[in-house]
C-alpha positions in Angstrom: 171.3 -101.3 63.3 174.4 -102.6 61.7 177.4 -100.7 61.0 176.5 -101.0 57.0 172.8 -99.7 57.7 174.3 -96.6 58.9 176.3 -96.1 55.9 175.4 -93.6 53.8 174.7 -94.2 49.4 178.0 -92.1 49.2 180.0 -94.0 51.7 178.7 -96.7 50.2 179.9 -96.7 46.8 183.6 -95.5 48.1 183.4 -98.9 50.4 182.7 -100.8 46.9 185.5 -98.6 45.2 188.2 -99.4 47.8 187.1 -102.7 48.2 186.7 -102.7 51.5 182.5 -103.9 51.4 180.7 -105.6 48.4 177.4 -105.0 47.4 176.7 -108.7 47.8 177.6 -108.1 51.5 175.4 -105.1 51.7 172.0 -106.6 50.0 172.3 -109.6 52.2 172.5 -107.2 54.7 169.2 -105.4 53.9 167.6 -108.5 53.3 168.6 -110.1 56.5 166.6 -106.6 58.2 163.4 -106.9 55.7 162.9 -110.4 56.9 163.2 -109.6 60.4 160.9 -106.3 60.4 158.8 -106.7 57.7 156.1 -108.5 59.4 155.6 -106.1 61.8 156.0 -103.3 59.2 154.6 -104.4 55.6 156.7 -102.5 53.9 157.5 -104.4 51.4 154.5 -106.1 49.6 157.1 -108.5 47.6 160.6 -109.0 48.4 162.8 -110.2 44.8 165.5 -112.1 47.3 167.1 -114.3 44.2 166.6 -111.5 42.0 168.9 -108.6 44.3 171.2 -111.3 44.8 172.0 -112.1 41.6 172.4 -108.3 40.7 174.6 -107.4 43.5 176.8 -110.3 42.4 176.9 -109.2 39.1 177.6 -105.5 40.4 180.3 -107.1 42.4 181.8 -108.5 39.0 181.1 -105.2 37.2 183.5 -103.3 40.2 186.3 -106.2 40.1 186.7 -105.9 36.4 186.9 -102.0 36.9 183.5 -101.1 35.3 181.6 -97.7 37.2 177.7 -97.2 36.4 177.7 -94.1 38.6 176.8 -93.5 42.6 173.6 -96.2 42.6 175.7 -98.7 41.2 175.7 -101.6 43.7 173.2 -99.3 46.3 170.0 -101.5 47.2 166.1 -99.6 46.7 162.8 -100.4 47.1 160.3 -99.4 44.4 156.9 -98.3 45.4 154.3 -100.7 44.3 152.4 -98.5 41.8 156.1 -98.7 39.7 155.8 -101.2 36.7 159.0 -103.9 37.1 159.3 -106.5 34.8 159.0 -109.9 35.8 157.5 -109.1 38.9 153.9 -108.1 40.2 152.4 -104.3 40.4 149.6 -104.6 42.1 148.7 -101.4 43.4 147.9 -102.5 46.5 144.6 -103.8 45.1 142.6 -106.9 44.8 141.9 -105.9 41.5 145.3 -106.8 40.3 146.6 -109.9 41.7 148.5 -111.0 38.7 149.7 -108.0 36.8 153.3 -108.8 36.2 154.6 -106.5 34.0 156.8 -107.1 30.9 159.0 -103.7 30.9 160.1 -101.5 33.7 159.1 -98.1 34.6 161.6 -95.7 32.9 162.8 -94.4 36.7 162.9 -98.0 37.3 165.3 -98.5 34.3 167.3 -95.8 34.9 168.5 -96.7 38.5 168.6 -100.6 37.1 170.6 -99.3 34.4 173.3 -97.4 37.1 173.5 -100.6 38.9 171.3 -100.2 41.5 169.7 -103.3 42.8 166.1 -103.9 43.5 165.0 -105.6 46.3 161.3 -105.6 45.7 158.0 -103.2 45.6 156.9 -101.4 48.6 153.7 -101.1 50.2 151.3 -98.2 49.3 147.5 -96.8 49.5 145.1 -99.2 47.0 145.8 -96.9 43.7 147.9 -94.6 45.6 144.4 -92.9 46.6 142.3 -92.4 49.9 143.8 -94.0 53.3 145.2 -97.3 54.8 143.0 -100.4 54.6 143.0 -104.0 55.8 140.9 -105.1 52.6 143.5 -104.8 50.3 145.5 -106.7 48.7 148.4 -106.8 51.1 148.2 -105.2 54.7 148.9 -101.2 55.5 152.5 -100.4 55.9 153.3 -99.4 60.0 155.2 -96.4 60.9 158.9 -98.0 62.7 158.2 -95.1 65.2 155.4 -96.3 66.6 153.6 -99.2 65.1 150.1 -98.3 66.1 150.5 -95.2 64.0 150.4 -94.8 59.7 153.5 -94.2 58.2 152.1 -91.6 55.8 150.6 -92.1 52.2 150.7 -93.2 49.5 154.4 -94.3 49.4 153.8 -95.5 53.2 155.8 -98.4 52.3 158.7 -96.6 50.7 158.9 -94.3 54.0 158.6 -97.3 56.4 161.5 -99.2 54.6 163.7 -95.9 54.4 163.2 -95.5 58.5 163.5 -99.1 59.3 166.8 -99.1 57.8 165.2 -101.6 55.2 167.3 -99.6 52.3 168.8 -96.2 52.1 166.3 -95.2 49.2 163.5 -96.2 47.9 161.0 -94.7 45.1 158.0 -92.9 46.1 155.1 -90.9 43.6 153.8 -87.2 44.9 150.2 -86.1 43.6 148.9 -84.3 46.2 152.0 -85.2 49.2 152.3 -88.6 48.8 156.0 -88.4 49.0 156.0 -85.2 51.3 153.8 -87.3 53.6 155.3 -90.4 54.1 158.8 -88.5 54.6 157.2 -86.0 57.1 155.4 -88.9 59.6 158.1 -91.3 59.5 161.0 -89.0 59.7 163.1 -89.1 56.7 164.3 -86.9 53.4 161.6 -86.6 50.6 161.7 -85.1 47.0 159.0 -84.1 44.7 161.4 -83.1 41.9 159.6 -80.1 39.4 157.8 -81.3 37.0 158.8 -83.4 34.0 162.4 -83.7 36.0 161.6 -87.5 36.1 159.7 -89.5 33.8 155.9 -91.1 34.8 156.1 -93.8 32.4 154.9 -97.5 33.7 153.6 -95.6 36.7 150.3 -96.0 37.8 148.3 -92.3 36.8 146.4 -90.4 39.0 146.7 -86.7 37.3 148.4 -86.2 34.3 149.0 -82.3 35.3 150.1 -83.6 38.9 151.8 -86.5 39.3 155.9 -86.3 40.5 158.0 -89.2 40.6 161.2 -89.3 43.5 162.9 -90.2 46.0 162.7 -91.0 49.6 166.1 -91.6 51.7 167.9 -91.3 54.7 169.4 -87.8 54.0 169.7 -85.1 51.6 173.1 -86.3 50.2 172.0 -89.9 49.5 168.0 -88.1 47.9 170.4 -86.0 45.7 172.5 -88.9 44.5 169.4 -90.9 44.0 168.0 -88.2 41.6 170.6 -87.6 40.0 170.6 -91.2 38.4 166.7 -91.2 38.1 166.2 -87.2 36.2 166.6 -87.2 32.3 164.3 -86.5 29.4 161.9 -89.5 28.2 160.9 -88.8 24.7 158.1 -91.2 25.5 156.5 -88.7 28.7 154.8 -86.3 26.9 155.2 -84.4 30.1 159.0 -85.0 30.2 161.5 -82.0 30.0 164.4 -82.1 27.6 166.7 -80.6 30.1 170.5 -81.2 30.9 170.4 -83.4 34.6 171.7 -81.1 36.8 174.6 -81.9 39.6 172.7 -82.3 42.5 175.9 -82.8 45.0 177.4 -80.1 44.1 177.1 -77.5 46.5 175.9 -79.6 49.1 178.4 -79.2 51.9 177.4 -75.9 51.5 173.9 -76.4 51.6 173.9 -78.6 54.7 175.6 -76.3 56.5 172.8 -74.0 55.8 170.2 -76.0 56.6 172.0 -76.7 60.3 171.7 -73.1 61.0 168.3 -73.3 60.2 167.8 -76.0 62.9 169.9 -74.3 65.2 167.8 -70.9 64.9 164.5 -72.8 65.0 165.2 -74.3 68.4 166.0 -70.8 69.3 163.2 -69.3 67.9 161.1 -72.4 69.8 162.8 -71.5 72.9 162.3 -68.0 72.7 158.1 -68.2 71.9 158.0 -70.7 74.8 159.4 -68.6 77.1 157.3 -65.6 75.9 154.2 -67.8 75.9 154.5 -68.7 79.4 154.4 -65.2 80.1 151.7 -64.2 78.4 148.1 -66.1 77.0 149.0 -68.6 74.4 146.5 -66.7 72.4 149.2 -64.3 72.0 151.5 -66.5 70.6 150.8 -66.1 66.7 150.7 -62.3 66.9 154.6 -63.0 68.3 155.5 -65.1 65.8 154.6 -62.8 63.1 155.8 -59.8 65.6 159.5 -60.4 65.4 160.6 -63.5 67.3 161.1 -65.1 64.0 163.9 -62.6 63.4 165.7 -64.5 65.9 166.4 -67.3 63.3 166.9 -65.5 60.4 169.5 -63.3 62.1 171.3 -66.8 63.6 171.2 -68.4 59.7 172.7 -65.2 58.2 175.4 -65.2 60.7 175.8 -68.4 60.0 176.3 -68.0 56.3 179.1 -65.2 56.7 176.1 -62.0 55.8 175.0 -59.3 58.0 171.7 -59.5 59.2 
């Protein structure tokens, strides 16, 4: 990867503060990696090249003449293809709708467009964001960058492909029933299925009124909070849509991630410790010693770790 792929959204946008990097620099930059991988991969079912330009140079304008949208301004995303974006085609994946170009954007759509972010096209997905990969669809099944014989997750495979490919640092996934959790899990990245009514579902495709989540997936837990934080806010037009203050997200988070690498830490202990137990004993054992203590392990190593007592 390039020095700029392993950049994060926040180191990103202090790059485009100090002038150091420009978002121009940076989309090319993704783009240049799309067109490489994305044959292999089909992540992206359509790639808005003119279009990502032309907002990153416009984000480049908005910085020189000292105007801020906020941490996506300038940050490239994919939108999973189920996400209404005006001008260009939803398809759902299906041969049902090979022309559906929308004439508005999905609120989440908006909301990042509206911070600055630039969109560099619509990622691949399940036909309806329903059932499993398919070659009779519209546009090919997504590949997992891991391994390409093996699915990336669904139904945002395409948003978890282009996150782990180092295609873009975020891109927009839906959750029903783990269709964000999924495709973060198998290919290795961060995934959020905010609660509900924390982002709007408006000009995305429905699959359960009472169920369906819209987020992010991303490269990290800083750059999913950042991501949210821009894409959360009432919709008066979501019934389901809560009229709630947005939340810092990053605040805390050093914190938090210090946390979470005890956690790590004191699950490769605990992983260690049941190995080594389990070689001693039949592997039949081994859930009676998880639940038997050998957990404790971990939890005593993360409260350490947090300055408590265990």
């Amino acid at each position: 990867m390039s020095e700029i792929q392993d950049m994060s959204i926040a180191a990103l946008g202090a790059a485009y503060r100090e002038r150091t990097l420009s978002p121009v620099e940076v989309t090319e930059d993704a783009l240049q990696r799309i067109a490489a991988l994305n044959d292999t991969l089909n992540a992206f079912n359509t790639v808005t090249a003119e279009l990502a330009l032309a907002r990153a140079k416009a984000a480049e304008a908005e910085f020189m003449s000292g105007t801020d949208l906020g941490p996506m301004h300038g940050i490239p995303f994919g939108a999973k293809d189920i996400y209404d974006t005006a001008g260009i085609l939803t398809s759902c994946q299906s041969k049902l709708r090979p022309d559906v170009v929308p004439d508005v954007n999905a609120h989440a759509v908006q909301k990042l467009l509206d911070g600055g972010a630039v969109l560099l096209g619509k990622c691949a997905t399940i036909e309806f964001a329903t059932g499993g990969p398919s070659e009779e669809t519209l546009f090919p099944p997504a590949r997992n960058p891991w391994n390409t014989a093996h699915v990336p997750g669904g139904s945002s495979s395409g948003s978890g492909a282009a996150v782990a490919a180092g295609m873009t640092r975020m891109a927009l996934g839906s959750d029903t029933g783990g269709s964000i959790r999924g495709p973060a899990a198998y290919c290795g990245t961060v995934g959020i299925k905010p609660t509900y009514g924390r982002v709007s579902r408006r000009g995305v495709f429905p699959l359960s009124f009472t169920m369906d989540h819209c987020g992010p997936l991303s490269w990290s837990v800083a750059d999913a909070a950042l991501s949210l934080q821009v894409m959360a806010g009432f919709d008066p037009l979501d019934p389901a849509s809560a009229d709630e203050p947005v939340a810092d997200y990053a605040a805390g988070l050093d914190g938090a991630l210090l946390l979470c690498e005890a956690f790590e830490a004191a699950a490769l202990e605990t992983l260690s410790a049941n190995e080594r137990q389990a070689a001693a004993l039949n592997l039949g054992a081994l859930p009676a010693l998880i639940l038997d203590g050998t957990p404790l392990v971990g939890a005593d190593a993360i409260l350490r770790a947090a300055g408590a007592s265990p």
